[in-house]
C-alpha positions in Angstrom: 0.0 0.0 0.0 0.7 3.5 -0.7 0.3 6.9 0.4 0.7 10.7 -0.9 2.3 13.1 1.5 1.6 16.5 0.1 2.7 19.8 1.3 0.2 22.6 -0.1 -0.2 26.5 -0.2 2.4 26.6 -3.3 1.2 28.0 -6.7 1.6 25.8 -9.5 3.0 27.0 -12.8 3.7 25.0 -16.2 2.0 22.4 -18.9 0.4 19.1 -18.7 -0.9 16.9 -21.2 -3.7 14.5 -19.9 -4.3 10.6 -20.7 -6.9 9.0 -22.6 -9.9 8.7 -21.4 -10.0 5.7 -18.9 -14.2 5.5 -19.5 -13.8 4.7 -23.4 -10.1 2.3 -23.2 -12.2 -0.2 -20.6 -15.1 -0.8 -23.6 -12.4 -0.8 -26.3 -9.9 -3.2 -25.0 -13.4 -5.3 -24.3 -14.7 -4.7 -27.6 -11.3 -6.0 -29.3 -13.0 -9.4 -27.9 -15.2 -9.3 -30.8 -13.1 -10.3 -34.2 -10.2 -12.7 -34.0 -8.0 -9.7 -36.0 -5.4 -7.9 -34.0 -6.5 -4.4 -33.2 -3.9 -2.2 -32.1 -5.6 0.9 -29.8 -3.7 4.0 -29.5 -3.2 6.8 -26.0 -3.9 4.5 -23.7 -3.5 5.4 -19.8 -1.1 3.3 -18.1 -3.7 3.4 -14.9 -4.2 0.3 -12.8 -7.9 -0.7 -14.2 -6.4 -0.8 -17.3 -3.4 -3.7 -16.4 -6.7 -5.8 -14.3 -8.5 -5.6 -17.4 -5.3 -7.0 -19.6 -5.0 -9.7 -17.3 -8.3 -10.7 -18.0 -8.0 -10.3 -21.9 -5.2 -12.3 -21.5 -6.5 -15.3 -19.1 -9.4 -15.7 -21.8 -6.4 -16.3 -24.4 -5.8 -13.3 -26.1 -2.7 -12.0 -26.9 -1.9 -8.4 -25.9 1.6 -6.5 -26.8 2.9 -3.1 -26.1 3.9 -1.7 -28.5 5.1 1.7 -27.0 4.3 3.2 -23.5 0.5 3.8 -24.6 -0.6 1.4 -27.4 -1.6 -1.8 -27.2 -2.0 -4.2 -30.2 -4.8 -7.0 -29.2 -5.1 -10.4 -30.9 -7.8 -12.8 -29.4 -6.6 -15.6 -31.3 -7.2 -18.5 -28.6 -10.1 -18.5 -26.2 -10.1 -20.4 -23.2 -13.7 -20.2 -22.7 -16.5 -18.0 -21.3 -15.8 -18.5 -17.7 -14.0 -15.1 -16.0 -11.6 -15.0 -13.6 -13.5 -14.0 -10.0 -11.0 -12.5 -8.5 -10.0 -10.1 -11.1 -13.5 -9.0 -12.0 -14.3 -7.9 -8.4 -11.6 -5.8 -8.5 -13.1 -4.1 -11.5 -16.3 -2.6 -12.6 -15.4 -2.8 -16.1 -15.3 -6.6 -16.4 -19.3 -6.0 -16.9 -18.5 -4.9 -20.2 -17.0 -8.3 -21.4 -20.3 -10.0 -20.9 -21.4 -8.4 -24.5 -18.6 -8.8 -26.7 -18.4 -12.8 -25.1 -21.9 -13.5 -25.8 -22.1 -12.0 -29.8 -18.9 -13.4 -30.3 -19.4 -17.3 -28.7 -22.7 -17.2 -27.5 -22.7 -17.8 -23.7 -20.6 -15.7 -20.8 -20.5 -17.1 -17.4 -19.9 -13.3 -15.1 -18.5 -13.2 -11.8 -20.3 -9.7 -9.9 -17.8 -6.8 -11.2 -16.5 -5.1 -8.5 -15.3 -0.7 -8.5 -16.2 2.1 -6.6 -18.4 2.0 -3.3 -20.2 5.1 -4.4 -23.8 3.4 -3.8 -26.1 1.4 -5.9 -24.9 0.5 -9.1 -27.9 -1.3 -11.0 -26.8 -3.9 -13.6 -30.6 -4.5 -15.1 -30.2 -2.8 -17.9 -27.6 -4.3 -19.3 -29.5 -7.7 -18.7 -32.8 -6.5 -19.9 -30.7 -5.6 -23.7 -29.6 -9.0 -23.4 -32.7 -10.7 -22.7 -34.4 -7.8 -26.0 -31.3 -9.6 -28.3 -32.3 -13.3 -27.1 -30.6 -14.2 -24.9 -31.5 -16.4 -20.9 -29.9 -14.6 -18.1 -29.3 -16.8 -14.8 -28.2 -15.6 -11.7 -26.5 -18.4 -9.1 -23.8 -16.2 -7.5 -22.5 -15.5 -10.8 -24.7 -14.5 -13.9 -25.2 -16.9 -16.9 -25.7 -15.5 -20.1 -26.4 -17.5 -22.7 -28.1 -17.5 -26.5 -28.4 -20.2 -29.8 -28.6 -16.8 -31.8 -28.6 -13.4 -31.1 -31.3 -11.1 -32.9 -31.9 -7.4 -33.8 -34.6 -5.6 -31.9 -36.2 -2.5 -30.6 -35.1 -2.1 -27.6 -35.6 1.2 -25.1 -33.5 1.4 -22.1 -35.0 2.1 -19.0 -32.1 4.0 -17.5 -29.1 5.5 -20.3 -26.6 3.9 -18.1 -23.1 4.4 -19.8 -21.8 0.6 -19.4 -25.4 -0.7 -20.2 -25.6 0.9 -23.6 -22.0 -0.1 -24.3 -23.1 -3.5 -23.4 -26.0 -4.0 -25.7 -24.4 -1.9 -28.8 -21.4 -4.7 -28.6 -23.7 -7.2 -28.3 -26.0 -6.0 -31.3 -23.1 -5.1 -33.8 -22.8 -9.3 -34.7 -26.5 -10.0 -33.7 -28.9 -10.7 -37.2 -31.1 -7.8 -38.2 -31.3 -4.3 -37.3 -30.9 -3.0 -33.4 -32.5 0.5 -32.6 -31.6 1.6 -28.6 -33.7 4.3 -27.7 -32.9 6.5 -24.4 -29.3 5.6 -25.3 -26.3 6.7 -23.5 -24.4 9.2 -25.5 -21.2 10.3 -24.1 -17.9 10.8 -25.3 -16.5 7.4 -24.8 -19.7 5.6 -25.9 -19.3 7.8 -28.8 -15.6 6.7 -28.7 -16.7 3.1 -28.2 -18.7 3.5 -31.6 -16.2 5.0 -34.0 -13.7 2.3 -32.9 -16.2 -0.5 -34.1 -17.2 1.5 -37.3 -13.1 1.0 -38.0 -13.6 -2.9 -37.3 -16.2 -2.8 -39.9 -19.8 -2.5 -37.9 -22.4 -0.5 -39.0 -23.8 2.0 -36.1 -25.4 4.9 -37.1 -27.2 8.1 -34.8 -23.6 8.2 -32.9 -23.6 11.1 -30.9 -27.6 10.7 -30.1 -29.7 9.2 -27.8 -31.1 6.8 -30.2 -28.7 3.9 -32.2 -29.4 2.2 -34.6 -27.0 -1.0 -35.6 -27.8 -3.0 -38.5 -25.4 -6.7 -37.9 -23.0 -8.1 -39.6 -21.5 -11.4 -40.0 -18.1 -10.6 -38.7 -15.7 -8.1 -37.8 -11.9 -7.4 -38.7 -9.1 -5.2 -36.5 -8.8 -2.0 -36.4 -6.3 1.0 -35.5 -8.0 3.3 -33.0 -6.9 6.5 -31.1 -8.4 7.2 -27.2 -9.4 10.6 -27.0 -8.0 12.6 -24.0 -9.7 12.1 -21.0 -12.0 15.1 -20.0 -12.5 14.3 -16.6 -8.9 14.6 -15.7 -8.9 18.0 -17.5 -11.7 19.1 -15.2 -9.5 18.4 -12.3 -6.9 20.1 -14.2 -8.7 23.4 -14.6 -10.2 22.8 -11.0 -6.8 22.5 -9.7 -5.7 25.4 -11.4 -8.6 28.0 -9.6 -7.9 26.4 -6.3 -4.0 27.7 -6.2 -4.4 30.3 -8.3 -2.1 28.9 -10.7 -1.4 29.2 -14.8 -2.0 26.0 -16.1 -1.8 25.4 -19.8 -3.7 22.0 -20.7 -3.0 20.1 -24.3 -4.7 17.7 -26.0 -8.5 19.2 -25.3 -11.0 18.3 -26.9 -13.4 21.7 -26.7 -17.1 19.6 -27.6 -16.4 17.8 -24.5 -15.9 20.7 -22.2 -19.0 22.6 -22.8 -21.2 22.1 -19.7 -17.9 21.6 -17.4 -17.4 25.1 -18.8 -20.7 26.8 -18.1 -20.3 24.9 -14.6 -16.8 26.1 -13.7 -17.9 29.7 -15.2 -20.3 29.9 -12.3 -18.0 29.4 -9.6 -16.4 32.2 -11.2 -13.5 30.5 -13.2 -12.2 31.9 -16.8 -10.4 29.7 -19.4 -9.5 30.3 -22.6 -9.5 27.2 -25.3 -7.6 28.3 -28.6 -7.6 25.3 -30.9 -7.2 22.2 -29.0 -4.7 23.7 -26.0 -6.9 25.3 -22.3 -5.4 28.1 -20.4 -6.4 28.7 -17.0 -5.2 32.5 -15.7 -3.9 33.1 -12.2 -5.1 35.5 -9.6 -8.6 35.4 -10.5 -11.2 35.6 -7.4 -13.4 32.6 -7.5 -17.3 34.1 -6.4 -20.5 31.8 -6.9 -22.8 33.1 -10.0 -26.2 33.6 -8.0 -29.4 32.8 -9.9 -31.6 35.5 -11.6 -33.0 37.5 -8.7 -30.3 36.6 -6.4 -31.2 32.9 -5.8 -28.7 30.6 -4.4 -27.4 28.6 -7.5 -27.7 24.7 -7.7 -25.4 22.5 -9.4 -27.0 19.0 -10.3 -25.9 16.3 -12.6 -27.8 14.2 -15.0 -26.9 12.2 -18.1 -24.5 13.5 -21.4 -24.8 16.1 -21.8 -25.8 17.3 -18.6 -22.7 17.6 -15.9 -20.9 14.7 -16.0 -21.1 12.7 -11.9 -17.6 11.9 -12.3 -16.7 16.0 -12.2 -19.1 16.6 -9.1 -16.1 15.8 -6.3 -14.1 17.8 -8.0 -16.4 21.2 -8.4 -17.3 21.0 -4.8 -13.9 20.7 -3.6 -13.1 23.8 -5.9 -16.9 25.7 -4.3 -14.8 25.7 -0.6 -12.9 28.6 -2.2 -15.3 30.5 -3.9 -17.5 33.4 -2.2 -21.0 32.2 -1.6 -23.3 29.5 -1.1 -24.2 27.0 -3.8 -26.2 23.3 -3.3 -25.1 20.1 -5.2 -27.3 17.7 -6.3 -25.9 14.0 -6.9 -28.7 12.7 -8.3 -26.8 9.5 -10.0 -25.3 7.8 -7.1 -26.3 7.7 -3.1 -23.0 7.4 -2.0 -20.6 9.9 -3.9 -21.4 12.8 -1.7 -19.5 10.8 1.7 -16.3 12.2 1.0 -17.3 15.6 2.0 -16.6 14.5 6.0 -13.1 15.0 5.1 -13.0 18.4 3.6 -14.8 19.2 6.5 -12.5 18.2 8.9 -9.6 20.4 6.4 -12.1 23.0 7.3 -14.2 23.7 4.7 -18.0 24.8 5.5 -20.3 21.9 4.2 -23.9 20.7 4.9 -24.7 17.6 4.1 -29.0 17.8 3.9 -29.1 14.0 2.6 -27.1 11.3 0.6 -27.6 13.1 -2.3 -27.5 17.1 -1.4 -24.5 19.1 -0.1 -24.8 23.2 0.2 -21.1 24.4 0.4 -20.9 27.9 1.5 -17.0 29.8 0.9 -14.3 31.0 0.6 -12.8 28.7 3.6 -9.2 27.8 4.7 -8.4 24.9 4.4 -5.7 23.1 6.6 -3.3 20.2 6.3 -5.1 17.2 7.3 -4.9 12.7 7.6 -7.0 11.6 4.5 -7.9 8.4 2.7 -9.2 8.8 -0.7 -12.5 6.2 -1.3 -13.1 5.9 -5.0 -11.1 7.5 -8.0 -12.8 11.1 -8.0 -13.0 11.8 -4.7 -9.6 10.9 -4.4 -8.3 13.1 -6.9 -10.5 16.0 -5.2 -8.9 15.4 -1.9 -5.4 16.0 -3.9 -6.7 18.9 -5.1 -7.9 19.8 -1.8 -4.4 19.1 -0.1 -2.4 21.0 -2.3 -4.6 23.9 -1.7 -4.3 23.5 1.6 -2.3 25.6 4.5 0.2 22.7 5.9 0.6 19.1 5.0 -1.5 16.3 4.1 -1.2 12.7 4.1 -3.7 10.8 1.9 -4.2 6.8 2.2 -5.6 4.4 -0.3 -4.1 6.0 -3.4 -4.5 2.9 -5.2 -8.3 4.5 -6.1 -6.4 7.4 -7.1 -4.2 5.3 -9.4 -7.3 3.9 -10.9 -8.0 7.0 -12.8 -5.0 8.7 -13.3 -1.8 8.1 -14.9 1.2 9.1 -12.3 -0.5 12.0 -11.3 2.2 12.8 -8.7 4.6 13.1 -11.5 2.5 15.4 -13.7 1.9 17.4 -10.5 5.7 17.3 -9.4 6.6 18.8 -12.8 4.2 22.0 -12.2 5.8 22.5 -9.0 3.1 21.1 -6.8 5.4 19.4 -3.6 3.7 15.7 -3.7 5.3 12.2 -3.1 4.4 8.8 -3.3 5.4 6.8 -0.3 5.1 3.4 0.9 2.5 3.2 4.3 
């Protein structure tokens, strides 16, 4: 195990470059599962979730090469069968997304519960309900068995646009016979990544971008060569991090269609970037102050589905609200146990209320102090960093390995701005 010890208070100054985008590698790598062709996948992050899933890829027989420090060349040419490895999917949530590729490609998956972030209930009936709208028996006997003779097209409407569910049932759909339409459809960047990446393998998907899919099968898919796009979430934190020490931060590698309600969100807590082709810069010595409502009302943040705010930014944009002027609410309205992590930038000193599991008002600017921290999933981790190296005195923060989950050496990237961070053994 681990641990960050992090001195904060000093401004940050420099250029960083994010990873690809952890939510659209995870279906990618899975989706590689579905032709026997190498596919070699380009910017991937070299975060720990990624190396769980390789193992998997590889204990079902594939054969998976660097080929540089981010791209991976993936050739499924032996298969050891449909069974997963237990111990390794509960350690990720992202094994779910194996169940579809497996079950277009040999018609049966045999799925161990996936494992991820405790951030509350994380409903996997969506994914089994596209199934079952394909064709296929789902069992459930401590593990879920998926099986089907054939796979067919359908009209299928989800009853949540869960990210992983949608994922699910378009990798599923893409070798199934006849046409698939998914209505309330999950549309996000990395579904949208997830998409483009099996158009290059030779499926037909079209409405990408949309709420509604529609994939018309084919027989069989070839490799590809596909690029990750840069992960926006970790240039949220970027530009979050940036307001919070009152630093210049110049951010590469953006992707500006991505940023667009992160934008309008960040503007209200008073922060200014400028985008000029695909490079962000965040200006120093800005004073953060909460945008109040028309007629003075106290604003509220909530998130939703693309291309509402994104849940995985909402740690991150309340850390930054402890040093703004004013009083804003959050409203997590995704998952009942994301808002938790708040008791610790309480105890740094930051003035938080927490009315129920899913509604925090954060009233600022506060001082925040050196504090004993454990981070408990990736994004609150990463806000805790954030909050540390804002902070007056030092900060120890446990449990990085969530941390590591998410984000490529961040103490590295951070070291190189001038932030004082380092990774020690507990």
């Amino acid at each position: 195990m681990e641990k960050f010890i992090i001195e904060g208070g000093k401004v940050l100054n420099g250029r960083i470059r994010p990873g690809g985008s952890k939510n659209e590698v995870l279906p990618v790598l899975a989706a590689t599962l579905l032709s026997d062709k190498t596919s070699v996948i380009q910017n991937i992050p070299r975060i720990a979730d990624i190396f769980v899933l390789i193992k998997i890829l590889e204990h079902l027989g594939a054969e998976v090469i660097w080929q540089n420090e981010h791209t991976l060349a993936v050739t499924p040419k032996g298969f050891n069968g449909s069974d997963l490895p237990l111990d390794l999917c509960r350690s990720l949530r992202a094994s779910i997304l194996l169940a579809g590729p497996l079950l277009a490609r040999f018609g049966s998956v045999i799925l161990p519960p996936p494992g991820g972030d405790v951030i509350g209930r994380r409903r996997l009936d969506t994914h089994f309900l596209g199934f079952s709208a394909l064709g296929a028996r789902v069992h459930f006997d401590e593990v879920f068995r998926v099986q089907a003779k054939k796979l067919v097209g359908a009209d299928i409407f989800l009853d949540e646009p869960s990210v992983t569910g949608t994922e699910n049932i378009i990798m599923a759909a893409v070798l199934a016979a006849g046409t698939t339409v998914i209505h309330n459809a999950a549309c996000e960047p990395h579904v949208q990544g997830l998409c483009r990446m099996l158009l290059a393998m030779g499926a037909r998907i079209s409405g990408i971008g949309s709420n509604c899919l529609t994939i018309v099968g084919v027989t069989e898919l070839g490799g590809c060569e596909h690029r990750i796009g840069s992960d926006y979430l970790e240039i949220g934190s970027y530009v979050g991090l940036a307001a919070m020490t009152q630093s210049e931060l110049i951010i590469e590698d953006v992707q500006f269609a991505d940023m667009r309600m992160i934008q309008m969100v960040m503007t209200k807590l008073g922060i200014a970037f400028e985008l000029q082709g695909t490079t962000l810069t965040v200006k120093p010595h800005h004073e953060l102050r909460m945008q109040a409502d028309f007629l003075g009302q106290i604003p509220q943040i909530a998130d939703g589905p693309w291309p509402m705010f994104p849940t995985d930014m909402m740690s991150i944009v309340i850390t930054v609200a402890t040093q703004a002027v004013g009083t804003v609410i959050f409203f997590e309205k995704m998952f009942d146990g994301r808002m938790f992590f708040v008791d610790s930038l309480v105890a740094m000193g930051a003035k938080i209320i927490m009315c129920d599991p899913h509604r925090v008002v954060v009233t600022g600017p506060a001082q925040l102090y050196g504090s004993t921290l454990e981070s408990p999933d990736v994004r609150a981790g990463m806000a805790l960093v954030l909050a540390a190296l804002a902070a007056k005195g030092k900060s120890t923060i446990y449990n990085i390995r969530h941390i590591d989950r998410g984000y490529e050496k961040v103490e590295t990237k951070l070291q190189r701005l001038g932030a004082r961070i380092e990774r020690l053994k507990e």
